[in-house]
CHARMM internal coordinates of N, CA and C (Angstrom, degrees):
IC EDIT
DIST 1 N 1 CA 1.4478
DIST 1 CA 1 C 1.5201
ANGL 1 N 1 CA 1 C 110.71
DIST 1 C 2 N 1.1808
ANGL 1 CA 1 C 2 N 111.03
DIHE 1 N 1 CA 1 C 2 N -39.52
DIST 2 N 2 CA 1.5961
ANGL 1 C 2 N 2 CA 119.73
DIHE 1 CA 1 C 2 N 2 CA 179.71
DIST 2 CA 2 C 1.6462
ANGL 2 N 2 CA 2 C 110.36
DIHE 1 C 2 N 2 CA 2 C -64.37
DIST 2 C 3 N 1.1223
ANGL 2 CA 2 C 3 N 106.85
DIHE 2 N 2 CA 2 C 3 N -36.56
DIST 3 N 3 CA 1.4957
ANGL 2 C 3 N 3 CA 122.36
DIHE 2 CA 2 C 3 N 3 CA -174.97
DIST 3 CA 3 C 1.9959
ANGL 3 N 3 CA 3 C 96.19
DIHE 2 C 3 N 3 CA 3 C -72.73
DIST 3 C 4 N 1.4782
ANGL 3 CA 3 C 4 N 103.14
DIHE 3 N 3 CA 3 C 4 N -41.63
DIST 4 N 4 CA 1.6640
ANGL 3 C 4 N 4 CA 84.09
DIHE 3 CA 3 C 4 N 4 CA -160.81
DIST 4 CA 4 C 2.2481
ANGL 4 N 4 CA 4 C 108.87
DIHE 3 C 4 N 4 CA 4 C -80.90
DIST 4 C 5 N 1.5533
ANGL 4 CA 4 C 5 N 83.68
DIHE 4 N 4 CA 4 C 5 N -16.97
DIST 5 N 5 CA 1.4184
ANGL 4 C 5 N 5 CA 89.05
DIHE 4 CA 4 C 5 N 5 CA 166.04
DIST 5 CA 5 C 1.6078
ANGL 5 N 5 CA 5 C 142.17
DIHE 4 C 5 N 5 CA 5 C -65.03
DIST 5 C 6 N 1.5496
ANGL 5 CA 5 C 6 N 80.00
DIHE 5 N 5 CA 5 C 6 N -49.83
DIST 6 N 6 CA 1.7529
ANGL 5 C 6 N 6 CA 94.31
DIHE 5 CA 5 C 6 N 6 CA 155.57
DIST 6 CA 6 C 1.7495
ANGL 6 N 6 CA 6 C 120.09
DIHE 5 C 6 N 6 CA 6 C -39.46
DIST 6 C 7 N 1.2235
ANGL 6 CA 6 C 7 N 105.92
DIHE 6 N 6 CA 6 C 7 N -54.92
DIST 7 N 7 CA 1.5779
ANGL 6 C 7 N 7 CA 129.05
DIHE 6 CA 6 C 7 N 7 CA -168.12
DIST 7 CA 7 C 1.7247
ANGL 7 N 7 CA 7 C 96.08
DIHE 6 C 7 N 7 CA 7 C -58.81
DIST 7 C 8 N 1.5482
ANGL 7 CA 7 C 8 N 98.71
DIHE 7 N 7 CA 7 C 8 N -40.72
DIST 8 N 8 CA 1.9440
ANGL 7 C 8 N 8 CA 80.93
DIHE 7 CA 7 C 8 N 8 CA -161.27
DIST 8 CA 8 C 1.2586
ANGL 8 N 8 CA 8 C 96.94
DIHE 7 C 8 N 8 CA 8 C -104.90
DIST 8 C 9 N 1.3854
ANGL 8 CA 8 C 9 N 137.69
DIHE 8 N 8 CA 8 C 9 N 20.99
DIST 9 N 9 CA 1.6182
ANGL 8 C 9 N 9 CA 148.61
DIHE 8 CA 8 C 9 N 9 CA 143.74
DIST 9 CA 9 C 1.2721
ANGL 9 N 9 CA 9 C 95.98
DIHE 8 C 9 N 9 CA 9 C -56.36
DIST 9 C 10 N 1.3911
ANGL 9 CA 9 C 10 N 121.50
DIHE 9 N 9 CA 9 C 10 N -61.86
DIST 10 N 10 CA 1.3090
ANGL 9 C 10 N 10 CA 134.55
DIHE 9 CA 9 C 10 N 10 CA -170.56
DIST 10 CA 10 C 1.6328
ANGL 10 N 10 CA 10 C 109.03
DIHE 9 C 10 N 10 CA 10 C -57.58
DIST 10 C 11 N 1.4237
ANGL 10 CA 10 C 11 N 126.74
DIHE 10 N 10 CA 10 C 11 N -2.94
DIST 11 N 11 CA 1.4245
ANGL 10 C 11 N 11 CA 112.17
DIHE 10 CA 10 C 11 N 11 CA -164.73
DIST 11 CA 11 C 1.3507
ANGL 11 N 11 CA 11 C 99.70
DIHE 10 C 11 N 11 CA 11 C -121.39
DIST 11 C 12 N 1.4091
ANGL 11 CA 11 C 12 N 119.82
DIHE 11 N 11 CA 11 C 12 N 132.43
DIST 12 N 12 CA 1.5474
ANGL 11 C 12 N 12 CA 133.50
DIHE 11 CA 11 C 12 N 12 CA 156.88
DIST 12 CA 12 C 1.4994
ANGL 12 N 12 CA 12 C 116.37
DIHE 11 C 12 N 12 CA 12 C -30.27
DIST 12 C 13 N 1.4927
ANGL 12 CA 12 C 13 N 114.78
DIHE 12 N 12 CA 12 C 13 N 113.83
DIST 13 N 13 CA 1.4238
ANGL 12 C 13 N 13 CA 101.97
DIHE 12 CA 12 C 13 N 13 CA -160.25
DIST 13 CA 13 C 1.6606
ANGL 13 N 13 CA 13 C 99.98
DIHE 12 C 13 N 13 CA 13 C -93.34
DIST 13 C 14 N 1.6821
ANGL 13 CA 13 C 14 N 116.85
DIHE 13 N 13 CA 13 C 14 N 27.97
DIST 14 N 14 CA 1.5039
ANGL 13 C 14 N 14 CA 129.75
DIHE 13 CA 13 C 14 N 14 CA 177.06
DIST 14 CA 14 C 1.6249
ANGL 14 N 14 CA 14 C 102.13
DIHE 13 C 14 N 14 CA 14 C -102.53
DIST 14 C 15 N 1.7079
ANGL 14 CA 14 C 15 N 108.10
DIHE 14 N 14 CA 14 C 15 N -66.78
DIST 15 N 15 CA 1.6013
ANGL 14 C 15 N 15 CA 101.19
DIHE 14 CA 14 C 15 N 15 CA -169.19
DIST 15 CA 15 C 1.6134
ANGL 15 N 15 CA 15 C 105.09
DIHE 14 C 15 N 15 CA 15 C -120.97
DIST 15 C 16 N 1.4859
ANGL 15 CA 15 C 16 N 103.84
DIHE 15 N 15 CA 15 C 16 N 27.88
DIST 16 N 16 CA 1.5931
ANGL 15 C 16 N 16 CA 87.70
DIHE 15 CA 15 C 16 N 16 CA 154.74
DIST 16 CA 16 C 1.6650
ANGL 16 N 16 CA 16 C 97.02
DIHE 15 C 16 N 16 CA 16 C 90.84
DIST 16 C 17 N 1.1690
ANGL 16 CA 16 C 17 N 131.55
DIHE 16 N 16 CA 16 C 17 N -54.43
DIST 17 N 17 CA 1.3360
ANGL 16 C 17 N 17 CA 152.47
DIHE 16 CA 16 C 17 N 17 CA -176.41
DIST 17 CA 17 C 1.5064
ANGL 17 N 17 CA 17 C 122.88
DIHE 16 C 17 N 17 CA 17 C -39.65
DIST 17 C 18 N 1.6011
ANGL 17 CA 17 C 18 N 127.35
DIHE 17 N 17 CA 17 C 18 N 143.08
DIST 18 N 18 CA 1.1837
ANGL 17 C 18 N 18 CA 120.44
DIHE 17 CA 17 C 18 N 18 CA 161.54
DIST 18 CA 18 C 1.9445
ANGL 18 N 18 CA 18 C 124.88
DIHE 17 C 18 N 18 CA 18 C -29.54
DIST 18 C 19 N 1.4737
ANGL 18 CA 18 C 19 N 123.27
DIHE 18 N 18 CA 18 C 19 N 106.82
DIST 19 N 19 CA 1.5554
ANGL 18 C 19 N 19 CA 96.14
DIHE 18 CA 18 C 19 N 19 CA -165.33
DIST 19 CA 19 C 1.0991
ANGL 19 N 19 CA 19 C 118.56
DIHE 18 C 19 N 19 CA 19 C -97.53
DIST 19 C 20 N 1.7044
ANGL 19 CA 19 C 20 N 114.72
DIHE 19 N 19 CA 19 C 20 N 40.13
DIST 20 N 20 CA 1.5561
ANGL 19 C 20 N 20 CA 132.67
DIHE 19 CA 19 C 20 N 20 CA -173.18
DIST 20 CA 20 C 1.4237
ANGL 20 N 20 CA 20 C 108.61
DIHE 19 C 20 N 20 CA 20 C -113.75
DIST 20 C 21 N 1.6930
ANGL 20 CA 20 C 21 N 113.22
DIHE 20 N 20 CA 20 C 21 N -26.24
DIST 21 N 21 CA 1.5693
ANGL 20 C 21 N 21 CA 134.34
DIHE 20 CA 20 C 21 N 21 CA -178.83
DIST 21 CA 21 C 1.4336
ANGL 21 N 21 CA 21 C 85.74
DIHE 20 C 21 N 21 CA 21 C -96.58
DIST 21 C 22 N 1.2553
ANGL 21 CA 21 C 22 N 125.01
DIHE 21 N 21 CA 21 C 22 N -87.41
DIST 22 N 22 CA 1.6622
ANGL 21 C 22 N 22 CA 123.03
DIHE 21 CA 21 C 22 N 22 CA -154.30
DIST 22 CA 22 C 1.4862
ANGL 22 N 22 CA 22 C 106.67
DIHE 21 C 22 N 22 CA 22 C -42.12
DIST 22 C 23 N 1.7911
ANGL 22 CA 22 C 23 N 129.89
DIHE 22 N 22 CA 22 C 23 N -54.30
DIST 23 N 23 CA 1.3895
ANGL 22 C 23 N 23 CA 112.80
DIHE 22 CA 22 C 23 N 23 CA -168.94
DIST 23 CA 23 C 1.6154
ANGL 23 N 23 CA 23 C 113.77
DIHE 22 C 23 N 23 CA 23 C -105.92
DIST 23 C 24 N 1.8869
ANGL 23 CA 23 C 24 N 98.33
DIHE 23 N 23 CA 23 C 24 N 44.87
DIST 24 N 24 CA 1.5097
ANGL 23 C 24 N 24 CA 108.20
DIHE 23 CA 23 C 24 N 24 CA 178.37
DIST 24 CA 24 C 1.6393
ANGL 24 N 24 CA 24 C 90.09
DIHE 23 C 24 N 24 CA 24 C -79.32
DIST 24 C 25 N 1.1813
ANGL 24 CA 24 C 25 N 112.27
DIHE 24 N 24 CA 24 C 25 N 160.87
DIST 25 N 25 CA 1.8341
ANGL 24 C 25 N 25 CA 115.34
DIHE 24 CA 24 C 25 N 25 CA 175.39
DIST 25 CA 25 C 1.6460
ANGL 25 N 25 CA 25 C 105.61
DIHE 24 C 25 N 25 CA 25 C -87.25
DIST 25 C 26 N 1.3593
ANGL 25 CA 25 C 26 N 115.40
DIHE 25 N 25 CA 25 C 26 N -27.64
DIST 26 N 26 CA 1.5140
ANGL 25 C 26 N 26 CA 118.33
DIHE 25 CA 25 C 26 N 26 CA 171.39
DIST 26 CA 26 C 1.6426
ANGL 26 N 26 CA 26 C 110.22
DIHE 25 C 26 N 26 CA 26 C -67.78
DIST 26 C 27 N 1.6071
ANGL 26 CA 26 C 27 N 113.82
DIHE 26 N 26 CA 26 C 27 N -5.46
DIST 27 N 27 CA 1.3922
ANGL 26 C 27 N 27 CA 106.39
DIHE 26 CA 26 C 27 N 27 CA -174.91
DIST 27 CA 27 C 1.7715
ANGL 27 N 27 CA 27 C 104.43
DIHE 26 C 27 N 27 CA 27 C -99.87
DIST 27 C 28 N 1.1128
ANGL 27 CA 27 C 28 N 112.45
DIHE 27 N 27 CA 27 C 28 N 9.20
DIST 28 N 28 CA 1.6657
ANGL 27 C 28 N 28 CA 134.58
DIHE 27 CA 27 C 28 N 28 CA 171.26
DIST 28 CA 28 C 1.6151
ANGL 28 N 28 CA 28 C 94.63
DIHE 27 C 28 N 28 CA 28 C -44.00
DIST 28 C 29 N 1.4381
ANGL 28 CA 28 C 29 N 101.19
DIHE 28 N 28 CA 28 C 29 N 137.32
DIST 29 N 29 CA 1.3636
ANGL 28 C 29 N 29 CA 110.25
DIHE 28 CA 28 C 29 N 29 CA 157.68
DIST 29 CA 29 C 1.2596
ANGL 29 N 29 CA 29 C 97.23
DIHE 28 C 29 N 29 CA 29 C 55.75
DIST 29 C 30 N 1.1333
ANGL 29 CA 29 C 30 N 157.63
DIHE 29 N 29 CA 29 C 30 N 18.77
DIST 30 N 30 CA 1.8874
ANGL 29 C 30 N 30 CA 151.44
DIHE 29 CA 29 C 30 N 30 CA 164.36
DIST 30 CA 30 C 1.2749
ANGL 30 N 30 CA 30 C 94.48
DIHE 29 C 30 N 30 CA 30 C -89.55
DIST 30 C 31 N 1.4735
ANGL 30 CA 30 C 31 N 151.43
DIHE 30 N 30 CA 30 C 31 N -56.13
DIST 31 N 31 CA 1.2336
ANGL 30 C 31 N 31 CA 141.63
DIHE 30 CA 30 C 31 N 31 CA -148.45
DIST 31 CA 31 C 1.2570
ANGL 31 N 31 CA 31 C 107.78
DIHE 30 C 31 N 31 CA 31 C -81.98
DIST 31 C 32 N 1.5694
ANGL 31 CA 31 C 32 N 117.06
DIHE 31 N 31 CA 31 C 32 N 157.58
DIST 32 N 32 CA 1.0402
ANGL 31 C 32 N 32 CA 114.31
DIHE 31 CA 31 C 32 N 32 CA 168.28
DIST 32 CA 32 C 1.6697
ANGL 32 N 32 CA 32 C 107.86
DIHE 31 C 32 N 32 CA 32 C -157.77
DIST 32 C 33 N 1.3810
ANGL 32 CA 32 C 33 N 104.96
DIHE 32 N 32 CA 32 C 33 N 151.62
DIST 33 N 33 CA 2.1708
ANGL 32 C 33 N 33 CA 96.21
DIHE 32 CA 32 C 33 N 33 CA -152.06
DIST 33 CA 33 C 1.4945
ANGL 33 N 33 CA 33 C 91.99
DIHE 32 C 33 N 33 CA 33 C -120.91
DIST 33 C 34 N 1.2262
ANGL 33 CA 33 C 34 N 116.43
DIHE 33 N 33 CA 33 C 34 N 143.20
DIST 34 N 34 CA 1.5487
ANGL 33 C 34 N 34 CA 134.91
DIHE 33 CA 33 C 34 N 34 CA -147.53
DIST 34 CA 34 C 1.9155
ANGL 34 N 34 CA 34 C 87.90
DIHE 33 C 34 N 34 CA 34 C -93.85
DIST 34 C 35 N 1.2987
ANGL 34 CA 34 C 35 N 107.86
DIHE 34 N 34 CA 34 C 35 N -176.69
DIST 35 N 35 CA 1.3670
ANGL 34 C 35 N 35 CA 120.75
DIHE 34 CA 34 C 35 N 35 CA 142.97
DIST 35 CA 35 C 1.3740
ANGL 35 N 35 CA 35 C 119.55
DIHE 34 C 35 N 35 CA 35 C -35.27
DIST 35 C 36 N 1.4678
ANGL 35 CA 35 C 36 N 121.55
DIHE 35 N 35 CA 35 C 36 N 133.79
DIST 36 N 36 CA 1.6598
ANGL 35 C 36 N 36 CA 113.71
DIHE 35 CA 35 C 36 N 36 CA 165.90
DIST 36 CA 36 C 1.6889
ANGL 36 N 36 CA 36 C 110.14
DIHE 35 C 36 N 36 CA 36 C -67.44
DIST 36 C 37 N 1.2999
ANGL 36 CA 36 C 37 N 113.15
DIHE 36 N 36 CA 36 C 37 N 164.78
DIST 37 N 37 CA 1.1608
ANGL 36 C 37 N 37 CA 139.15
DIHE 36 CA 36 C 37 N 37 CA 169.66
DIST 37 CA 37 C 1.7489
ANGL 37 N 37 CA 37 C 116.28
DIHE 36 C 37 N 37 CA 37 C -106.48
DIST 37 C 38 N 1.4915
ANGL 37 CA 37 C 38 N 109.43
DIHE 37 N 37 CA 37 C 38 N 136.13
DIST 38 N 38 CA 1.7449
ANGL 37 C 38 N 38 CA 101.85
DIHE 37 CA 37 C 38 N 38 CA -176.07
DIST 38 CA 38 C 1.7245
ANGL 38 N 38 CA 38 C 81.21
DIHE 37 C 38 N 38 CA 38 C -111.01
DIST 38 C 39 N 1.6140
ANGL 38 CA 38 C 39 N 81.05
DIHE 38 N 38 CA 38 C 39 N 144.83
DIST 39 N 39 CA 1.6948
ANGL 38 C 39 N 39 CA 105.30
DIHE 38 CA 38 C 39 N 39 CA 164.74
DIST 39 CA 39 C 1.7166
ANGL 39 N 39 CA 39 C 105.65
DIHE 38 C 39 N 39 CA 39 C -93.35
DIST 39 C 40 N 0.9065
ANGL 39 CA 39 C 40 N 128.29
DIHE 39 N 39 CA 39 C 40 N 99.27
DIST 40 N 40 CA 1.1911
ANGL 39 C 40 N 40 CA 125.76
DIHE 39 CA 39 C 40 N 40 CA 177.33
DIST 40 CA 40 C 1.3801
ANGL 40 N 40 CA 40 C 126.14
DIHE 39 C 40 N 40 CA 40 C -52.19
DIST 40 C 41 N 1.9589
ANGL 40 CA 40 C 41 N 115.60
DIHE 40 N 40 CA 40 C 41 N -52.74
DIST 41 N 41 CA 1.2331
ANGL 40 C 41 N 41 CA 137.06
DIHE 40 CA 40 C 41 N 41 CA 126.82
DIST 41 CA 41 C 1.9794
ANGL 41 N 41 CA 41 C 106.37
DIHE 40 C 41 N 41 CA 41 C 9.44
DIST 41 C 42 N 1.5801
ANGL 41 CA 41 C 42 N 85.82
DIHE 41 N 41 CA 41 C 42 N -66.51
DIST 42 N 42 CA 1.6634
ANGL 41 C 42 N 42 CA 76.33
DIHE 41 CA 41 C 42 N 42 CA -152.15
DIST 42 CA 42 C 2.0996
ANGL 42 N 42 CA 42 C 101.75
DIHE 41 C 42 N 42 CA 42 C -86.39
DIST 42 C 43 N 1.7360
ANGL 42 CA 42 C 43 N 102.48
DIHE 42 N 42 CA 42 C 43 N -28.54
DIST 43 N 43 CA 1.3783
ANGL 42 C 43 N 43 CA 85.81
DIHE 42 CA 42 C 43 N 43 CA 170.75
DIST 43 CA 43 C 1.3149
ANGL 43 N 43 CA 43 C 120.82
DIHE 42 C 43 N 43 CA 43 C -60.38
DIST 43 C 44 N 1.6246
ANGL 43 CA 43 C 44 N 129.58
DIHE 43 N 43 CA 43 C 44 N -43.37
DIST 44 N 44 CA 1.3535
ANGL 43 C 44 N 44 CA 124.61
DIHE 43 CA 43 C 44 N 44 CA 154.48
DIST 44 CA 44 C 1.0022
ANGL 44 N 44 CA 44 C 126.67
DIHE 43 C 44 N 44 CA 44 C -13.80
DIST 44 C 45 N 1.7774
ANGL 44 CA 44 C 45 N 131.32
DIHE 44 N 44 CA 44 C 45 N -71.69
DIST 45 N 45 CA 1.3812
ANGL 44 C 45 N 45 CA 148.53
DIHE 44 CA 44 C 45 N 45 CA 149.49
DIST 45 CA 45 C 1.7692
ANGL 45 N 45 CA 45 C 97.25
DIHE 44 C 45 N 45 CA 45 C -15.29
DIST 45 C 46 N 1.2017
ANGL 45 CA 45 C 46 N 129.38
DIHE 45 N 45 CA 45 C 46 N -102.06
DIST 46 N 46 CA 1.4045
ANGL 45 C 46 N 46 CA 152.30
DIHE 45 CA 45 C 46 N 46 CA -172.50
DIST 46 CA 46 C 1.0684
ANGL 46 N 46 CA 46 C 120.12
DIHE 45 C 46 N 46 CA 46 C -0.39
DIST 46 C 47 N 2.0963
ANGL 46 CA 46 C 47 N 103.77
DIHE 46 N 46 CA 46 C 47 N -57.91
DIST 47 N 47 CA 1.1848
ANGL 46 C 47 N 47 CA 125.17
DIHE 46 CA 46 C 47 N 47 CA -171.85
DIST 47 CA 47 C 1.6721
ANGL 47 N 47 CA 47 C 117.70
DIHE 46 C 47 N 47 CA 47 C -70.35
DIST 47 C 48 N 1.5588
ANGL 47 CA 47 C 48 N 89.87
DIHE 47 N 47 CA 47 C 48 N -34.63
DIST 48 N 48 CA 1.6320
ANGL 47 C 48 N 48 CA 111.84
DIHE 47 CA 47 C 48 N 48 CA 169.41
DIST 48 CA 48 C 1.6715
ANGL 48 N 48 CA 48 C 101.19
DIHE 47 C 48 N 48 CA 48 C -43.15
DIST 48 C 49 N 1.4336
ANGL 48 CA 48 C 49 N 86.25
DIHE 48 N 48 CA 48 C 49 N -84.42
DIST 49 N 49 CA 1.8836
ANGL 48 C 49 N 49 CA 97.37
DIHE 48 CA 48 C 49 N 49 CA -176.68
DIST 49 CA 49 C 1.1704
ANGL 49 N 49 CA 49 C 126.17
DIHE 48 C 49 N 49 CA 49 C -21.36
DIST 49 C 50 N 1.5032
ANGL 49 CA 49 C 50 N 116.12
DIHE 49 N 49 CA 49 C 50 N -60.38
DIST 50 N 50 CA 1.2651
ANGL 49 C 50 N 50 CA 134.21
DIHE 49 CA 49 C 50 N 50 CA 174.65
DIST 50 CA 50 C 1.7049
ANGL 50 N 50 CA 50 C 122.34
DIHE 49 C 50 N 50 CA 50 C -51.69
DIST 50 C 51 N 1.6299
ANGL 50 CA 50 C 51 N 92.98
DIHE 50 N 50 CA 50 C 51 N -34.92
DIST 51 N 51 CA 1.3036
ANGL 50 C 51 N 51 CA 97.93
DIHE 50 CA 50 C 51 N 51 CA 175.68
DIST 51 CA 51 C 1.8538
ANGL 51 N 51 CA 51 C 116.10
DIHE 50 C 51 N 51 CA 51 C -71.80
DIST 51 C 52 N 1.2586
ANGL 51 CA 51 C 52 N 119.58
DIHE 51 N 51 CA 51 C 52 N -24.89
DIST 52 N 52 CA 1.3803
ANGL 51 C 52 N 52 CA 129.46
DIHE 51 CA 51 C 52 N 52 CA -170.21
DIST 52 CA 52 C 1.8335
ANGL 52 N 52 CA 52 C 111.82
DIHE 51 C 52 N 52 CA 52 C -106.62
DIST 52 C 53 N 1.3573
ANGL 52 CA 52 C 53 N 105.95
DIHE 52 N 52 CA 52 C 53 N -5.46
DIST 53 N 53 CA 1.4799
ANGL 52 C 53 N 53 CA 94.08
DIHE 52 CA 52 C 53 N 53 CA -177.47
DIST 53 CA 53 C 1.2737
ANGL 53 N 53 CA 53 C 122.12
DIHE 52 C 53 N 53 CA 53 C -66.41
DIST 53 C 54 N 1.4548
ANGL 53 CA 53 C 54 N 123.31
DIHE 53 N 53 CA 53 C 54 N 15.79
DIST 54 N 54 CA 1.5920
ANGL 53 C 54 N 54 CA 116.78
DIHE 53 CA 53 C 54 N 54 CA 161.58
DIST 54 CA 54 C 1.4286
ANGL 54 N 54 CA 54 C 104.14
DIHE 53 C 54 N 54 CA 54 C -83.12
DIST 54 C 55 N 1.2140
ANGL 54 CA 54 C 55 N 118.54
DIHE 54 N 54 CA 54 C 55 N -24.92
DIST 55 N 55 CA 1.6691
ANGL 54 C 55 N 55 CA 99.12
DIHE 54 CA 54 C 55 N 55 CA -156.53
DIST 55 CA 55 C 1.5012
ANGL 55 N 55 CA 55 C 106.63
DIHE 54 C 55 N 55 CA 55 C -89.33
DIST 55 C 56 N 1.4206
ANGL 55 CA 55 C 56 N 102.67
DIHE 55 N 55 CA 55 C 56 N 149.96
DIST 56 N 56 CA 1.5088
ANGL 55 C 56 N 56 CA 104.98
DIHE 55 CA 55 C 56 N 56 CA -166.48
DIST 56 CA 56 C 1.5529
ANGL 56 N 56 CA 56 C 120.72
DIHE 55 C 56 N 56 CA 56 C -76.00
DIST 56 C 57 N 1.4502
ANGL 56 CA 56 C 57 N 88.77
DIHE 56 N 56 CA 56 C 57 N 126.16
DIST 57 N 57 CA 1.7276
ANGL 56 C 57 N 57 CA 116.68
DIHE 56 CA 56 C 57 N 57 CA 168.40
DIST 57 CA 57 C 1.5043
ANGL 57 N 57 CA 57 C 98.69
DIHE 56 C 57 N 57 CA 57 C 98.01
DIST 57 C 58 N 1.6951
ANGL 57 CA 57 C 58 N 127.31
DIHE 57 N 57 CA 57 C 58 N 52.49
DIST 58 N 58 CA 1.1547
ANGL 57 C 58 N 58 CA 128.54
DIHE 57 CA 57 C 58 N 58 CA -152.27
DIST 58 CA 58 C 1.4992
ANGL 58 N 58 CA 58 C 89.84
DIHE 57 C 58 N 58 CA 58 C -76.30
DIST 58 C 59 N 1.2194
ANGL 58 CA 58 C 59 N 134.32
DIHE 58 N 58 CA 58 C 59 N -8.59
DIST 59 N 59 CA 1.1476
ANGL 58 C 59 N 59 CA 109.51
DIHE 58 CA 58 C 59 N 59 CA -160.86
DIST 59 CA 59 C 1.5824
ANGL 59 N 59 CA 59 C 93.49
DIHE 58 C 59 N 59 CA 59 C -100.43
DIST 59 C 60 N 0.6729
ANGL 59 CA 59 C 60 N 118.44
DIHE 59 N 59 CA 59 C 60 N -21.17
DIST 60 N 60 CA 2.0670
ANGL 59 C 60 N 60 CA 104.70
DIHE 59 CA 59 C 60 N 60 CA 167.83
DIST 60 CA 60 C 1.1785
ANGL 60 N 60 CA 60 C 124.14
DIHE 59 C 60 N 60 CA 60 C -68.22
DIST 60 C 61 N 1.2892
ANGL 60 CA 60 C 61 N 110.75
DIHE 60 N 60 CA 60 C 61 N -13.79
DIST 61 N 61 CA 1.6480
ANGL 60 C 61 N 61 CA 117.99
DIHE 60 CA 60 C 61 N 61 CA 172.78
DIST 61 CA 61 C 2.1245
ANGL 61 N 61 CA 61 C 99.85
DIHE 60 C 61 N 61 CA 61 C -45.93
DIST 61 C 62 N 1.2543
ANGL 61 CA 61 C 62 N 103.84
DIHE 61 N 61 CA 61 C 62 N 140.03
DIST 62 N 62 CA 1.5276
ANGL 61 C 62 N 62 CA 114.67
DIHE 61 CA 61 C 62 N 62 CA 175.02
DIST 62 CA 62 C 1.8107
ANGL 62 N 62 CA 62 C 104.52
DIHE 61 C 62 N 62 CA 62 C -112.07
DIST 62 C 63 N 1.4062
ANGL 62 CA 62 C 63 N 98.17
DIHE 62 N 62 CA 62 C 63 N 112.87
DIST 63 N 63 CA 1.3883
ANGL 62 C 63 N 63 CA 97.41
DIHE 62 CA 62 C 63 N 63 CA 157.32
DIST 63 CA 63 C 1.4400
ANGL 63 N 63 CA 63 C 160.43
DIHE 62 C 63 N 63 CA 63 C -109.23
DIST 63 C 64 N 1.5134
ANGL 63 CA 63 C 64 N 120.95
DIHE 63 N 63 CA 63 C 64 N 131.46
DIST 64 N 64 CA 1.2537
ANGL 63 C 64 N 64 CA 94.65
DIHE 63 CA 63 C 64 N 64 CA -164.40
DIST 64 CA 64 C 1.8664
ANGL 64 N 64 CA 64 C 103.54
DIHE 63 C 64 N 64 CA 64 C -116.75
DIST 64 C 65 N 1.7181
ANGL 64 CA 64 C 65 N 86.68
DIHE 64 N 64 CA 64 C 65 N 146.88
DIST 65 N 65 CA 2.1924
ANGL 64 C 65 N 65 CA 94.18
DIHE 64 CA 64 C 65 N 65 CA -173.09
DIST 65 CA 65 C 1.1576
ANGL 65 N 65 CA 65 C 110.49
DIHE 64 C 65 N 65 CA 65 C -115.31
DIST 65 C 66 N 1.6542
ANGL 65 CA 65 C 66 N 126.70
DIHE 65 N 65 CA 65 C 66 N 123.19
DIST 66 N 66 CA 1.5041
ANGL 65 C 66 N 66 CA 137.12
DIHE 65 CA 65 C 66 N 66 CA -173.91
DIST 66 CA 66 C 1.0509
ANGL 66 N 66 CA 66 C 113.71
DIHE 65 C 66 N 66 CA 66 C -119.04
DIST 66 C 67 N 1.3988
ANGL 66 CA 66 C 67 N 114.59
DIHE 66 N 66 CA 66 C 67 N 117.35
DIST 67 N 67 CA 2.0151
ANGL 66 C 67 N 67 CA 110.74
DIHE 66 CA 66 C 67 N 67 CA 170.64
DIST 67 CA 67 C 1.5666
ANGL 67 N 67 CA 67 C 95.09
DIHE 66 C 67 N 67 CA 67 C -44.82
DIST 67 C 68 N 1.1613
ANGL 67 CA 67 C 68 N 123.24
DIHE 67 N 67 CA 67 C 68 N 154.53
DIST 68 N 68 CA 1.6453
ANGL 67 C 68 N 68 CA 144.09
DIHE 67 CA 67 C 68 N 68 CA 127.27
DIST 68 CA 68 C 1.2931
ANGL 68 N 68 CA 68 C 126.87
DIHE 67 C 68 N 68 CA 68 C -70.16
END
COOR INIT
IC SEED 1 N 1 CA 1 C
IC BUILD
């Protein structure tokens, strides 16, 4: 447990990444970010939300998302 804590101290809490390499200043200008990716999962989720934010205390609503 001590070991897996250490590890995610160690991780950029932006891209997941070593955060000794990613916010080195020599690591400037090396990255480069692909096409986005859609979570479908979560637009599913979204549309839900959006659909219910009148009803009161929308934000306690619990949701659950299932492939078909």
């Amino acid at each position: 447990m001590l070991a897996l804590a250490a590890w995610r101290a160690s991780r950029c809490p932006h891209c997941g990444r070593d955060i000794a390499e990613c916010t080195d200043p020599g690591s400037e200008g090396k990255y480069t970010a692909g096409l986005p990716h859609r979570c479908h999962a979560t637009t599913a989720l979204l549309i839900a939300q959006d659909q219910h934010q009148e009803t009161p205390q929308a934000g306690a609503l619990m949701w659950h998302v299932e492939k078909r």
